[in-house]
C-alpha positions in Angstrom: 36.4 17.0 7.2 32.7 19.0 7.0 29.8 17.2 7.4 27.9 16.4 4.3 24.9 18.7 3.1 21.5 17.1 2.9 19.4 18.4 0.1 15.5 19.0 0.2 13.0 17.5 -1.5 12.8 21.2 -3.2 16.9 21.4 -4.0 16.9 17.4 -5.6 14.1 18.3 -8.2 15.2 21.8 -8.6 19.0 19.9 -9.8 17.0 17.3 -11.8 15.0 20.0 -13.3 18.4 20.9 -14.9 19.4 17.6 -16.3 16.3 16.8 -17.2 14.4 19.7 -18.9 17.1 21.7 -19.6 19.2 19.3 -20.7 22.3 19.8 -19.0 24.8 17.0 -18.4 25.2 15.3 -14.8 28.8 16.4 -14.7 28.3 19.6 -15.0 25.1 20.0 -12.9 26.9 18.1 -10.0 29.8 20.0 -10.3 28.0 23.0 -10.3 26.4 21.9 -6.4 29.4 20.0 -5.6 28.1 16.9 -5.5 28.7 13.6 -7.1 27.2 12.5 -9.9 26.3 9.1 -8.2 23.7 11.4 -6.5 21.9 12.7 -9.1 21.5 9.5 -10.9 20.4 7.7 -7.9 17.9 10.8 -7.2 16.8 10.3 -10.7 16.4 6.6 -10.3 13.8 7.4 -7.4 12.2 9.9 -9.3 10.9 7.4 -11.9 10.5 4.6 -9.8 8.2 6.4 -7.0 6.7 8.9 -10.2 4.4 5.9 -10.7 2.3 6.2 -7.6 1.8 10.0 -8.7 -0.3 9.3 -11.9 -2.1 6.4 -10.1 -5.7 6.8 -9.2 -6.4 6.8 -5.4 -10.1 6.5 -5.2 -10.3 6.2 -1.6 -14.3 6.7 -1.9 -14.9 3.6 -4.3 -12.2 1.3 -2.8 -14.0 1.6 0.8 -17.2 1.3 -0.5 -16.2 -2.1 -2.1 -14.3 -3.1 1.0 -17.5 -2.1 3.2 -19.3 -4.3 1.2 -17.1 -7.3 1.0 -17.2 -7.0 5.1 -21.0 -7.1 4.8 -21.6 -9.8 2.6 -18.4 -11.9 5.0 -20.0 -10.5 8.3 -23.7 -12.3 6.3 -21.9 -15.4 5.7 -20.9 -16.0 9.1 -24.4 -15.2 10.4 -25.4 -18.1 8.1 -22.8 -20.3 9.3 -23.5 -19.9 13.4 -27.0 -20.2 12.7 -26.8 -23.6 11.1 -24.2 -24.7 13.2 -26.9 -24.0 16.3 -29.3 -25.9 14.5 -27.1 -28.8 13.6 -26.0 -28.2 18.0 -29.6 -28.5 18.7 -30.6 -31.6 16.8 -27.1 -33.2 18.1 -28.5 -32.8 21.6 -31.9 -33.6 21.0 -30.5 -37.2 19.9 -27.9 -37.4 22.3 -30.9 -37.2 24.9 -33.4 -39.8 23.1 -30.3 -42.5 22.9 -29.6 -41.9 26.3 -33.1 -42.5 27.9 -33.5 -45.4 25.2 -30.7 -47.6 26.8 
């Protein structure tokens, strides 16, 4: 028994090209590479389900921009925070030291 060809990315949407724009039927288009039919509907399956991220927009330019400013307006907040927990530090042991000489 031969080993089983693999088909390129090039070959799968060359043989979908046929079902699909020329309208031939699976059978005959799978008989015609020797293949099983199984394949090209499977292939076809992927096609649509992955087409999607085609016609999405990718604007890596605006999505970073927004992510560098959520990270600066986080990296702000924390600032904040650390300097009011040193206050709030501070004023613990200021009082921690007037109680103690009190006693």
């Amino acid at each position: 028994m031969g080993r089983r060809k693999r088909y390129t990315a090039e070959e799968k949407v060359k043989i979908l090209r046929e079902v699909l724009e020329d309208g031939k039927q699976i059978s005959q288009v799978a008989e015609n590479y020797g293949l099983s039919p199984n394949n090209i509907f499977k292939w076809r399956k992927q096609l649509f389900e992955e087409g999607l991220q085609t016609f999405q927009i990718k604007r890596t330019d605006i999505s970073g921009k927004a992510d560098e400013r959520k990270i600066t307006a986080l990296e702000d907040r924390i600032k904040q925070k650390d300097e009011i927990i040193a206050e709030l530090a501070e004023e613990l042991l200021a009082l921690k030291k007037k109680n103690c000489g009190l006693r």
